[in-house]
C-alpha positions as a Markdown table, in Angstrom:
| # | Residue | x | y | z |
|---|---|---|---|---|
| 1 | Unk | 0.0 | 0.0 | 0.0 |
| 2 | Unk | 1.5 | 3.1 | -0.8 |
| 3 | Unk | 1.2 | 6.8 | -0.1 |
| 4 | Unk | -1.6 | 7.4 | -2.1 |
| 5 | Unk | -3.3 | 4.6 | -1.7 |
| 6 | Unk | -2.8 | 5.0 | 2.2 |
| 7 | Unk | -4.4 | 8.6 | 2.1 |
| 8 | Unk | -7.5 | 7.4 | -0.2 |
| 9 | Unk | -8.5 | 5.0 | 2.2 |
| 10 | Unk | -8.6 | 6.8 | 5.5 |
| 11 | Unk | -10.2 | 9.5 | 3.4 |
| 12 | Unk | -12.4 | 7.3 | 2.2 |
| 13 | Unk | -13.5 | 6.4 | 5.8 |
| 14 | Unk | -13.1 | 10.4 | 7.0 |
| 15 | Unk | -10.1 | 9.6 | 9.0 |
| 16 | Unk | -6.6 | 11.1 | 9.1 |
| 17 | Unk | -3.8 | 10.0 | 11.0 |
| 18 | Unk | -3.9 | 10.5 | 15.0 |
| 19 | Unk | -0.9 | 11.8 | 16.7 |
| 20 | Unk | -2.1 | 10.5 | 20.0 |
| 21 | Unk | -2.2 | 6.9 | 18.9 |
| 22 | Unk | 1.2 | 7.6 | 17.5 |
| 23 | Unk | -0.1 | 6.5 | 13.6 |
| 24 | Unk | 2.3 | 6.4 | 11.2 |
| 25 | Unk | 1.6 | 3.8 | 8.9 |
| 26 | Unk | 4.0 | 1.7 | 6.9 |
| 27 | Unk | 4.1 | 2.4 | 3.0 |
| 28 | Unk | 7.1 | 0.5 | 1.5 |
| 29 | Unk | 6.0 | -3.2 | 0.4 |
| 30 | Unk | 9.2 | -4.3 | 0.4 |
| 31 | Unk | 9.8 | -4.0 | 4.0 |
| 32 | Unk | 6.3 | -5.1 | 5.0 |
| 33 | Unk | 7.4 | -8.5 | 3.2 |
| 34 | Unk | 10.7 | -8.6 | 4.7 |
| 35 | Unk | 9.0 | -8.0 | 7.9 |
| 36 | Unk | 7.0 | -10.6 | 7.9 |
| 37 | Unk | 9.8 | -12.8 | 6.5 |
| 38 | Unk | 11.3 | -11.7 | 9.9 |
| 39 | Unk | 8.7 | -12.6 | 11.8 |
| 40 | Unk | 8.2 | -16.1 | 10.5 |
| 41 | Unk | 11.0 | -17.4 | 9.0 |
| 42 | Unk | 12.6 | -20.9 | 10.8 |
| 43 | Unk | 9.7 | -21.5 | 12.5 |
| 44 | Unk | 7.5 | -24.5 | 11.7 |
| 45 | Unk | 3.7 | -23.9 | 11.2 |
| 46 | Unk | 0.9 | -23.4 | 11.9 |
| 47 | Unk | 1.9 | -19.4 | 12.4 |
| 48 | Unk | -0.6 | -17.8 | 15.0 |
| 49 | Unk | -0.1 | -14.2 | 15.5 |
| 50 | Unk | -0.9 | -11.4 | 17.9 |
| 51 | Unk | -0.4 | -8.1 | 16.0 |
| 52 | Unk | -0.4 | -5.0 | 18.1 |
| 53 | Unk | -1.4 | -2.2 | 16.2 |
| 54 | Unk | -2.6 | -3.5 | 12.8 |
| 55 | Unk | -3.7 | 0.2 | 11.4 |
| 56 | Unk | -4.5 | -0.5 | 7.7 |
| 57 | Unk | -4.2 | -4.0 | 7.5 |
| 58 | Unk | -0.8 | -3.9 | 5.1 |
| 59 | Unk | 1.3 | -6.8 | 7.7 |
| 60 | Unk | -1.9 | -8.2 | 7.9 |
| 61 | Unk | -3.1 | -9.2 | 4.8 |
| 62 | Unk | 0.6 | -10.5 | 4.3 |
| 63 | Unk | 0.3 | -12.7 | 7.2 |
| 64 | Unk | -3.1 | -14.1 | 6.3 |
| 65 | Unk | -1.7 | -14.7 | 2.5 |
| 66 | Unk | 1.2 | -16.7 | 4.1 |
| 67 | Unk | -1.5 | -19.1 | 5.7 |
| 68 | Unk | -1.4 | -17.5 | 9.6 |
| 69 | Unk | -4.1 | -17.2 | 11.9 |
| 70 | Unk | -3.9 | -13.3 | 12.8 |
| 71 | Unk | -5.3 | -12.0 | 16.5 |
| 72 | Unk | -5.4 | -7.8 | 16.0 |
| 73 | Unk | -5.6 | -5.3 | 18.8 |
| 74 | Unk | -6.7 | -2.4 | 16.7 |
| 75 | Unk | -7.9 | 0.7 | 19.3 |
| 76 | Unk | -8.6 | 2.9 | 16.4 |
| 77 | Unk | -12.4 | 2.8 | 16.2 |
| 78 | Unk | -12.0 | 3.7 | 12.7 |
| 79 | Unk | -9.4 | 1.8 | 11.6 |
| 80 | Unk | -11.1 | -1.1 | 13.3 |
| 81 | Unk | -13.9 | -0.5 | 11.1 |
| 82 | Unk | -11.4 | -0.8 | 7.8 |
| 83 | Unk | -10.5 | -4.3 | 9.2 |
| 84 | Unk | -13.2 | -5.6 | 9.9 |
| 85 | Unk | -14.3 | -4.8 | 6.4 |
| 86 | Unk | -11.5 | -5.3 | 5.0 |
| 87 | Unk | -11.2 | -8.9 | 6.0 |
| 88 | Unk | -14.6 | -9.8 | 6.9 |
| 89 | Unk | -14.3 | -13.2 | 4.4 |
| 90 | Unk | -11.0 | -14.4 | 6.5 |
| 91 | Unk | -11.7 | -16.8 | 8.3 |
| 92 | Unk | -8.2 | -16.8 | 10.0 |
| 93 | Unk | -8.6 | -13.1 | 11.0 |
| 94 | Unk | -10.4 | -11.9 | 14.6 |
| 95 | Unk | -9.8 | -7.9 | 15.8 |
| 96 | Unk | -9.8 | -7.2 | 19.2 |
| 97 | Unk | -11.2 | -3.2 | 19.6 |
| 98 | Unk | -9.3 | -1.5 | 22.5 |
| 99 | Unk | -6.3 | -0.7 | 24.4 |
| 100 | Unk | -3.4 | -3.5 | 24.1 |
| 101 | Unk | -2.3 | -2.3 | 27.4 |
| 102 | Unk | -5.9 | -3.9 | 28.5 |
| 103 | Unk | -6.2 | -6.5 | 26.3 |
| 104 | Unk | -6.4 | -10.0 | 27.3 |
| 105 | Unk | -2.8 | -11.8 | 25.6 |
| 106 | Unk | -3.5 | -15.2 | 24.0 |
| 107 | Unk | -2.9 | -18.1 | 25.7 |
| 108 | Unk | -0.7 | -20.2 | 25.8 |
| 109 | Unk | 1.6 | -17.2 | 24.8 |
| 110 | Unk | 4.7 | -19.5 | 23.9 |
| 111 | Unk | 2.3 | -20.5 | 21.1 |
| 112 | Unk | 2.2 | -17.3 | 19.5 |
| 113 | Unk | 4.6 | -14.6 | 17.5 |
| 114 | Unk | 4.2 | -11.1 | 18.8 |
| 115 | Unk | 4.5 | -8.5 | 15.8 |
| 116 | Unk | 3.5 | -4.7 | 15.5 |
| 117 | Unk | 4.5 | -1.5 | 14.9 |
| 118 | Unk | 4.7 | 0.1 | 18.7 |
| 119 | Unk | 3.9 | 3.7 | 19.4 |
| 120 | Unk | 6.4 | 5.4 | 21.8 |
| 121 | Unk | 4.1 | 6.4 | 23.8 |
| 122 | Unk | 2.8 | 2.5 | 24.7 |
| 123 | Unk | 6.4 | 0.6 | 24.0 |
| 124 | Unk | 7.9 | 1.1 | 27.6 |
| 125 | Unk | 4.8 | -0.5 | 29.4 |
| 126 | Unk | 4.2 | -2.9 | 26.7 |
| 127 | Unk | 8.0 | -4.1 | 26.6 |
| 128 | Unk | 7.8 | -4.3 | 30.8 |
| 129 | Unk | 4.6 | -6.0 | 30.7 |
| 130 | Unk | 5.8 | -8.4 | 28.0 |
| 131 | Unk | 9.2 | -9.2 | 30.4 |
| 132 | Unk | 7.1 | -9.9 | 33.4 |
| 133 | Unk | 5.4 | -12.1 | 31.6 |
| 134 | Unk | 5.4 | -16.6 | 32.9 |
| 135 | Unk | 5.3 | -17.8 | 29.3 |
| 136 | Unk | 6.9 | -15.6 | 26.7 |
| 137 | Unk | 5.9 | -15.4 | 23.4 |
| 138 | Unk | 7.1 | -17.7 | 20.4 |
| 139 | Unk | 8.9 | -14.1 | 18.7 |
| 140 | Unk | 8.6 | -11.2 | 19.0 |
| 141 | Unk | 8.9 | -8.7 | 16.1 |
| 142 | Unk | 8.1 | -5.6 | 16.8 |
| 143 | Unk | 8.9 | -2.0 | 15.6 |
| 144 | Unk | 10.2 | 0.4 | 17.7 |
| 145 | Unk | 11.5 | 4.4 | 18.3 |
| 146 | Unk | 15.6 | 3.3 | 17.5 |
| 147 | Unk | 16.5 | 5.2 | 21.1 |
| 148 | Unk | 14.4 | 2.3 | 22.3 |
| 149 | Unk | 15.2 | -0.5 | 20.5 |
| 150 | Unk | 19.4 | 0.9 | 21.8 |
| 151 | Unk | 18.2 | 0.5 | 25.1 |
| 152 | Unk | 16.9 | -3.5 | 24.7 |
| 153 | Unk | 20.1 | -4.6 | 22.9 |
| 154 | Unk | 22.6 | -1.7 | 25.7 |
| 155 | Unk | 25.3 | -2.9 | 27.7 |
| 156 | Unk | 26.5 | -2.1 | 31.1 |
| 157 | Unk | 28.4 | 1.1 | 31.2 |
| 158 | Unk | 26.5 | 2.5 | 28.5 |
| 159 | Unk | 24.7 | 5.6 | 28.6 |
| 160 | Unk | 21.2 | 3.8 | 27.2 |
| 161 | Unk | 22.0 | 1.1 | 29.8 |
| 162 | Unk | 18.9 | 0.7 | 32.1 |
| 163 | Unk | 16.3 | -1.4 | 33.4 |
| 164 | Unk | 14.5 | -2.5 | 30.2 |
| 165 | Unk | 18.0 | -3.8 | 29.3 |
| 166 | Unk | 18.2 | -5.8 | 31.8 |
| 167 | Unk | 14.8 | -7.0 | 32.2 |
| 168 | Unk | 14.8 | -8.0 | 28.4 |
| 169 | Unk | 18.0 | -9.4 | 28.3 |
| 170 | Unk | 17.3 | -11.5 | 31.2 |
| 171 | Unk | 14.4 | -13.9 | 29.2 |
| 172 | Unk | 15.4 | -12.5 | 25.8 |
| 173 | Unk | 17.7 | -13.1 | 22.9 |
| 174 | Unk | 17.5 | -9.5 | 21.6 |
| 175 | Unk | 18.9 | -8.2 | 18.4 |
| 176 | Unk | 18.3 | -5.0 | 16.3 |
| 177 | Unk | 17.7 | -5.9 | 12.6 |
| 178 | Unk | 17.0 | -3.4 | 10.8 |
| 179 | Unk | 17.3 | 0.6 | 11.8 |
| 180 | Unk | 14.6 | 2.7 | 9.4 |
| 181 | Unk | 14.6 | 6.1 | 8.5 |
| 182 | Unk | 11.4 | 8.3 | 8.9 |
| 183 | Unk | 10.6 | 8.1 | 5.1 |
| 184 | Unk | 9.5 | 4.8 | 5.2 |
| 185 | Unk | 6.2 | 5.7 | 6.9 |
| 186 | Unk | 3.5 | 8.0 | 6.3 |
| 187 | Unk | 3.0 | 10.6 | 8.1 |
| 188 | Unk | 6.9 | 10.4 | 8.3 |
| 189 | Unk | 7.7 | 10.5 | 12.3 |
| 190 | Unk | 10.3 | 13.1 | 13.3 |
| 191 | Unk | 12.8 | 10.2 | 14.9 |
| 192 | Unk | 14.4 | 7.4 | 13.6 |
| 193 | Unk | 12.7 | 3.6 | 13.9 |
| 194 | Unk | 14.0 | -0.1 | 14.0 |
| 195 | Unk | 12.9 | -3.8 | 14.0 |
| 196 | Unk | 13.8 | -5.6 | 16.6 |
| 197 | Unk | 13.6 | -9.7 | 17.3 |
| 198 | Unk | 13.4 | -11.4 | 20.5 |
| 199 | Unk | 13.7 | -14.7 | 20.9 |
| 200 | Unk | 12.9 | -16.6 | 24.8 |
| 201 | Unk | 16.2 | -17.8 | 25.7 |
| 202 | Unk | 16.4 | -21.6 | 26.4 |
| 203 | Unk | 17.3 | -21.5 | 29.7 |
| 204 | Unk | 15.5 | -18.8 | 31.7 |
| 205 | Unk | 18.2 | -17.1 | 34.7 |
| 206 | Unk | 15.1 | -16.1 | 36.4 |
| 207 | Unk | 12.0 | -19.1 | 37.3 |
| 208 | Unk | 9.1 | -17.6 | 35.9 |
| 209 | Unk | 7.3 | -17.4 | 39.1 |
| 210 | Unk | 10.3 | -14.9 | 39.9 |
| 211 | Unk | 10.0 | -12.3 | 37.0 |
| 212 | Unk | 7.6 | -9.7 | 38.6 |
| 213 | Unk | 9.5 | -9.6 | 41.5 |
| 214 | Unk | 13.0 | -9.5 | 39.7 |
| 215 | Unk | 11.4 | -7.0 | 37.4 |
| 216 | Unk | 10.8 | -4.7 | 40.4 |
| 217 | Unk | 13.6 | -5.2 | 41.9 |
| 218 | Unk | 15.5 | -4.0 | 38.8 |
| 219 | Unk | 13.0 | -1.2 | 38.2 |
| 220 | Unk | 13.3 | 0.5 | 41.7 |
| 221 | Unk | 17.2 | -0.1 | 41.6 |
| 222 | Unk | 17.7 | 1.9 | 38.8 |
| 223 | Unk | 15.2 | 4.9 | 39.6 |
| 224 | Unk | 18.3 | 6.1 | 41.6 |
| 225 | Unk | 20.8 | 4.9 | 39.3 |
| 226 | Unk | 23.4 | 8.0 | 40.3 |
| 227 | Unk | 23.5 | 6.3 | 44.0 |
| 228 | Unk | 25.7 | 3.0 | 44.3 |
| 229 | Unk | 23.8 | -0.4 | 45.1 |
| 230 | Unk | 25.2 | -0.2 | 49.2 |
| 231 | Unk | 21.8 | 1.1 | 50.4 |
| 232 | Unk | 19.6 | -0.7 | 48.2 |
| 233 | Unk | 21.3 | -3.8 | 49.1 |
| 234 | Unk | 22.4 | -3.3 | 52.7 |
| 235 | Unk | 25.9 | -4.4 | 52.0 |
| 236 | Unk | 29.2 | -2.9 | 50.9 |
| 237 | Unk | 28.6 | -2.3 | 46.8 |
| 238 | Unk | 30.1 | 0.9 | 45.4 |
| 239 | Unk | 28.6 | -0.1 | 41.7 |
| 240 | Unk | 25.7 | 2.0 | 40.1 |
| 241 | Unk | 23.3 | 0.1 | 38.6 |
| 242 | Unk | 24.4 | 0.9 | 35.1 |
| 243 | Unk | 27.6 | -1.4 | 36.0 |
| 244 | Unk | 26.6 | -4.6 | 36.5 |
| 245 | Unk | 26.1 | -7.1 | 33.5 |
| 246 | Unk | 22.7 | -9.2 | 33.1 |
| 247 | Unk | 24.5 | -12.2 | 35.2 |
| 248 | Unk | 25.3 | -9.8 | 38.1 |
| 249 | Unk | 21.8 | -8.7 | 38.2 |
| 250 | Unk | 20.3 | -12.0 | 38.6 |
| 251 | Unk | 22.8 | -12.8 | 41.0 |
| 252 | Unk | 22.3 | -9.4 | 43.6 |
| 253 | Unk | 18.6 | -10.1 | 43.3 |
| 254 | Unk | 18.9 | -13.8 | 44.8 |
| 255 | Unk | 21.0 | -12.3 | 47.6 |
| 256 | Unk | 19.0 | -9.6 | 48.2 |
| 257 | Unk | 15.5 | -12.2 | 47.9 |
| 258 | Unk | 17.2 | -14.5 | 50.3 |
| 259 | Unk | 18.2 | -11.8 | 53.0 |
| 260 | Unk | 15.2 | -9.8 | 52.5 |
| 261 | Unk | 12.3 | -10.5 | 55.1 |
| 262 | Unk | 9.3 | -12.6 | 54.0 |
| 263 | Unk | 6.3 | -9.9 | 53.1 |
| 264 | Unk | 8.9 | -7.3 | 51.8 |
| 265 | Unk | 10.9 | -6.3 | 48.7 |
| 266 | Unk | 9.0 | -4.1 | 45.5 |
| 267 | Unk | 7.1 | -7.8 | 44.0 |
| 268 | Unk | 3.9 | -6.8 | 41.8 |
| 269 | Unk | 4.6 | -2.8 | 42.2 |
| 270 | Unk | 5.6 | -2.8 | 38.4 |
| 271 | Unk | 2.3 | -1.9 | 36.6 |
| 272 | Unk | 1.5 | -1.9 | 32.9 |
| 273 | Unk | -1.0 | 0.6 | 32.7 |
| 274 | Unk | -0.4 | 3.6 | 30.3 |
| 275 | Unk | 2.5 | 6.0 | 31.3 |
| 276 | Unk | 3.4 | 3.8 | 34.3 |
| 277 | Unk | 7.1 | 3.1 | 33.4 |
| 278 | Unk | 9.7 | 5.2 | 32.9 |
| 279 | Unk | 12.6 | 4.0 | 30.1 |
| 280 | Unk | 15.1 | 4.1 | 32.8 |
């Protein structure tokens, strides 16, 4: 779909892009392909999807052509209209109207790849939701703001080292694909975007039943990421939090779980709701 074709159909509909929703929408086919190439490729079917943030339906109607089952979260009421329109023969499609931030996630998750383009404005609670998470998704394939997508993939001691570093890293095999420029989308954003993949690591450093509480942990530690870890961790630790690799995380939150007292510590104070978490 491109540009003109993008600007017929919402005017078609009497809709223009929303700011608020953070709508810019894909135009270059070649990309949408190899972004669903991305998103499916080495994996064995069938290919069930959970797409954040369809819009106009371009990944979508790619995915369904490729055989996938397709769950959209569309909040658009608009744009949800086009869908459901738009694919009302597909079988394979169903559109969930609303918030993703309130939407219910499939289930089992580990069954499903994750794919959508994600508004800045919704990524930072999305991603922290998605970490907290018992069963990851299959993939993840998502498109981000590139400061964003810097921070997932950061190491310690760099300057977009933080807590959604470490939280990703933790359960995730993370790695920047592709970096696109603003001209790629329509209305073109003013920053930079990229694709980023995330695969569930094979061997999880944190039990499951652990990650809201690691997450937390992590979370609170870095709020005052200028003070060293002695305080926080009632020992003698002259390291800020932006020094300590993904392995020395996990390892000062066992220490800290196992000498804190029953009842106390920051589990389930992480929230997903809308402008909750900061991209510390």
């Amino acid at each position: 779909m491109n540009i003109r074709e993008i600007r017929e159909r919402l005017a078609g509909a009497a809709l223009r892009p929303q700011r608020r929703f953070g709508q810019n929408f894909l135009h270059d086919r070649n990309l949408a392909h190899w972004i669903v190439d991305c998103a499916l490729g080495g994996l064995s079917s069938p290919w069930r999807i959970w797409e954040v943030g369809p819009g106009l339906g371009v990944l979508t109607k790619l995915l369904l052509g490729k055989g996938a089952e397709v769950r959209a979260v569309e909040i658009d009421r608009g744009l949800a209209a086009i869908l459901r329109d738009r694919f009302a023969q597909e079988a394979r499609f169903h559109l969930c109207e609303g918030d993703v931030l309130r939407a219910e996630w499939p289930e089992p998750a580990s069954d499903w790849v994750l794919i959508g383009n994600l508004p800045y404005s919704i990524s930072g609670p999305l991603l922290a939701s998605l970490f907290r998470r018992q069963a990851p998704f299959r993939r993840v394939v998502v498109t981000l703001q590139r400061e964003v997508a810097e921070r997932l993939v950061a190491a310690p001691r760099q300057s977009c080292f933080g807590s959604l570093s470490v939280m990703g890293q933790t359960s995730f095999r993370i790695e920047i694909r592709r970096r696109l420029p603003p001209s790629v989308f329509y209305p073109a954003p003013k920053v930079e975007s990229a694709v980023v993949c995330m695969e569930p690591l094979a061997t999880a450093s944190i039990p499951r039943e652990d990650l809201e509480s690691f997450c937390s942990f992590v979370r609170e530690s870095f709020q005052q990421r200028r003070k060293s870890l002695r305080k926080r961790l009632g020992r003698e630790e002259r390291r800020r939090p932006e020094e300590l690799g993904v392995a020395e995380w996990v390892s000062v939150y066992r220490e800290w779980r196992e000498e804190a007292p029953r009842g106390s510590g920051g589990e389930g104070r992480a929230s997903a709701g809308r402008g909750s978490f900061d991209l510390t």
